[in-house]
VEXZA-818909 format. One record per residue (C-alpha): residue in one letter; y, x, z. Coordinates in steps of 0.02 Angstrom, whole numbers. Layout:
N
<site type="A" north="Y" east="X" up="Z"/>
...
! end
This chain:
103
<site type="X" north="2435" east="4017" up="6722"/>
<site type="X" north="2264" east="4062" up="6785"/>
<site type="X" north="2097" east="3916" up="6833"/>
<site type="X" north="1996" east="3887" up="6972"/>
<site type="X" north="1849" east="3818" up="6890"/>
<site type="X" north="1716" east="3719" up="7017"/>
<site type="X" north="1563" east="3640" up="7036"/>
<site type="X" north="1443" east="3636" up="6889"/>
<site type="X" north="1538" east="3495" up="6806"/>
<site type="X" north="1651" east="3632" up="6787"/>
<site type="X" north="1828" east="3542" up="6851"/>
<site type="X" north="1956" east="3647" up="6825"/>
<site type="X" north="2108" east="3683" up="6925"/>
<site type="X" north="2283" east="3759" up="6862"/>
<site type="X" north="2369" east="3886" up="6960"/>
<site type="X" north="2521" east="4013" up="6933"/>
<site type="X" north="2402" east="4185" up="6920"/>
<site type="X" north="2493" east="4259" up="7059"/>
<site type="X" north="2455" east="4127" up="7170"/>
<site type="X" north="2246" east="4117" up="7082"/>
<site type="X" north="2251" east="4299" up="7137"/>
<site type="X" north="2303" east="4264" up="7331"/>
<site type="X" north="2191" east="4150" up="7334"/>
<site type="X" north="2042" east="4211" up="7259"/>
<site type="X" north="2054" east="4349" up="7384"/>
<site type="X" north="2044" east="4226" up="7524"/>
<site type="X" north="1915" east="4113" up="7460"/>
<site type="X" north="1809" east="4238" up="7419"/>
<site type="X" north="1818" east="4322" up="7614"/>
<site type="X" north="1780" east="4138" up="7662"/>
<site type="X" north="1637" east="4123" up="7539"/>
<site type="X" north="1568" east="4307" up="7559"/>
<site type="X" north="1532" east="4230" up="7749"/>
<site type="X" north="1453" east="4088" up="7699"/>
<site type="X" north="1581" east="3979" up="7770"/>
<site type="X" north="1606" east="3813" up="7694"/>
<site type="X" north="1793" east="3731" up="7695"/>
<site type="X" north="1919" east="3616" up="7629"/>
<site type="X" north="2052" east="3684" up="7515"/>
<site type="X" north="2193" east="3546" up="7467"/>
<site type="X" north="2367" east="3566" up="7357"/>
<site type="X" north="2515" east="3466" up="7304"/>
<site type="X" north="2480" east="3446" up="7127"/>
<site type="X" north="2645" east="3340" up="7098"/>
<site type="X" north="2843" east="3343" up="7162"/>
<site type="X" north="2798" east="3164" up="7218"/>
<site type="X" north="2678" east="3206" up="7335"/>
<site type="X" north="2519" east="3167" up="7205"/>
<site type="X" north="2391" east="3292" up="7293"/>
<site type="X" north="2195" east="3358" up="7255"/>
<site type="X" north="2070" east="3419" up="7370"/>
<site type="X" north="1899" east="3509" up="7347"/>
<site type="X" north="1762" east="3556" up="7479"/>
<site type="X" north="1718" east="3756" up="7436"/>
<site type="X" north="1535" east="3795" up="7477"/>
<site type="X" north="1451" east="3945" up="7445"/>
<site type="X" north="1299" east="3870" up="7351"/>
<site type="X" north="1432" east="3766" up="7220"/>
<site type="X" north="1485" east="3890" up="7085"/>
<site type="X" north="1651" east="3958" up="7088"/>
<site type="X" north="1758" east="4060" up="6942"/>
<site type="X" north="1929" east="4123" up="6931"/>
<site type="X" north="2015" east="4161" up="6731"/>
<site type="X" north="2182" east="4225" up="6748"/>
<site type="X" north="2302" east="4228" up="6606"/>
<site type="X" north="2341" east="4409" up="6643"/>
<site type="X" north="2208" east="4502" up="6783"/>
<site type="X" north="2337" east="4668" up="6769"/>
<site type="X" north="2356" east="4744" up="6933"/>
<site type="X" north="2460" east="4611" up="7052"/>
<site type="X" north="2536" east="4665" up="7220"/>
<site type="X" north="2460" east="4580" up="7371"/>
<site type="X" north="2580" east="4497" up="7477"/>
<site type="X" north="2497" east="4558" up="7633"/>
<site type="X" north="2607" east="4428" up="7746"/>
<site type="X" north="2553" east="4264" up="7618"/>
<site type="X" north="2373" east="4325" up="7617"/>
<site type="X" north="2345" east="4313" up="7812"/>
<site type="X" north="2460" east="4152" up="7805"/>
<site type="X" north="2345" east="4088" up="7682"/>
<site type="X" north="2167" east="4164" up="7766"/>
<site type="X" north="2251" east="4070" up="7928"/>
<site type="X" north="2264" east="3894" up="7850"/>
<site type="X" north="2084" east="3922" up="7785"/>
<site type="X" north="2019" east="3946" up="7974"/>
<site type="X" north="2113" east="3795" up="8030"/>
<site type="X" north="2039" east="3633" up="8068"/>
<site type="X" north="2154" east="3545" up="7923"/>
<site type="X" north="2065" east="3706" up="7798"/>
<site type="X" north="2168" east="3800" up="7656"/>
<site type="X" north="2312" east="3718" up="7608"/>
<site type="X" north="2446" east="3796" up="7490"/>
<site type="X" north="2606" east="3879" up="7575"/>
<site type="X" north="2771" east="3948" up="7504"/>
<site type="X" north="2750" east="4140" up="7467"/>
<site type="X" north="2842" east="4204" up="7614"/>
<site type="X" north="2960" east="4373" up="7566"/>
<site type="X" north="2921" east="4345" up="7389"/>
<site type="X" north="3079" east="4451" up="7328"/>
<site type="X" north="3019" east="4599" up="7425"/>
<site type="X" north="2836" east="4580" up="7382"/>
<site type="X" north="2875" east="4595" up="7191"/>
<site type="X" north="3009" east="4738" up="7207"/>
! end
């Protein structure tokens, strides 16, 4: 399991690293802009969620459990670079093809 850690209160955020790693790669081409948005997950089976508004100016770190070379799911990182343009901003989304991404 790998952390988002935000803000300079420094809340922290657990995610499975191979998700962290999707979406560091999309935050960061959102950031690297300098385009602000809202990113929102599920953080519970009964529908308990969280929601954060990225900025560039609010610091921002990833820590993975394991930073070893991970495959890009090409078709999950435009799914999830899509959500992040949207009006509703990043939300999370099943990896799609995840058997073939990891063979």
């Amino acid at each position: 399991m790998g952390e988002l850690h935000y803000g300079t209160k420094d809340s922290v955020f657990t995610f499975e690293d191979r998700l962290l790693h999707h979406l560091k790669l999309v935050i960061a081409n959102k950031l690297r802009k300098g385009e602000s948005f809202l990113f929102s997950w599920q953080t519970s089976d009964c529908g308990a969620g969280a929601a954060i508004w990225l900025h560039p100016s609010i610091p921002l770190h990833f820590t993975f459990e394991q930073l070893g070379q991970v495959e890009i799911n090409k078709d999950w990182a435009e799914l999830l670079s899509f959500q992040a343009n949207s009006a509703a901003g990043l939300t999370l989304v099943p990896e799609p093809n995840a058997e073939a991404a990891r063979a």
